[in-house]
N, C-alpha and C positions, 0 to 999 in steps of 0.2 A: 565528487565522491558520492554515490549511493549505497545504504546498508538498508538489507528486504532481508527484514525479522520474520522469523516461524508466525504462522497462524495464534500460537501461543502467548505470545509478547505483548505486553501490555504496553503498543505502540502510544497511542495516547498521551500515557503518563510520560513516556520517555520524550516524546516532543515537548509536553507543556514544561516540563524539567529542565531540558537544555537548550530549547528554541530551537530546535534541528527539524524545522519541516520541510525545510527544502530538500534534505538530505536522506528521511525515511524513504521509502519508495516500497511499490507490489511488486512482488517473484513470487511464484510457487514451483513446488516440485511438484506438486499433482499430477498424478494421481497414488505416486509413491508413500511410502508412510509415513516419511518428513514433509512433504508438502499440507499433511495434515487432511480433515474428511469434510470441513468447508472453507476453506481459507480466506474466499471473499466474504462468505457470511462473519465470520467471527472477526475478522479487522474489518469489519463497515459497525459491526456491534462496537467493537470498542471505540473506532473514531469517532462514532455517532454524539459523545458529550463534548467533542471538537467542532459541532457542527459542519455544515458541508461542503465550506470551502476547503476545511484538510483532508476531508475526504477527497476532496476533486484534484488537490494537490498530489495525496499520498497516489492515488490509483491510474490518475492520470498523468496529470504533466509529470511532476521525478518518474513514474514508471515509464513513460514516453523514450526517456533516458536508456533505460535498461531492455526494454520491451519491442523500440521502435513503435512506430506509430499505427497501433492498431484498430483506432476506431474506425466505425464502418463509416462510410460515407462521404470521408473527408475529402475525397479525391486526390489520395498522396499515394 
């Protein structure tokens, strides 16, 4: 199960809350008006007192999940 909160969400709090980091994950609607007008800025702002391995969790690997594997270079 993956659940990718609005830009809005004070993702953060909700993982240190319920230990759910494996579970948060990145989606945007962007560039729609529910995807919100920085979505990566403002959940790397708030992951940021998570430090960067929830960052790399949240945006990578669980998004990896939902997203398929997008980084460049990987040779996948």
């Amino acid at each position: 199960v993956r659940i990718t909160p609005f830009e809005r969400n004070n993702v953060a709090e909700w993982i240190s809350r319920d230990d759910l980091g494996v579970v948060y994950s990145f989606a945007s609607d962007f560039p729609h008006a529910e995807g919100g007008h920085d979505p990566i800025g403002r959940l790397s702002r708030t992951l940021s007192a998570l430090g960067p391995p929830a960052a790399e969790r949240f945006f990578v690997q669980n998004a990896s999940s939902v997203l398929g594997d997008a980084r460049v270079g990987t040779g996948r």
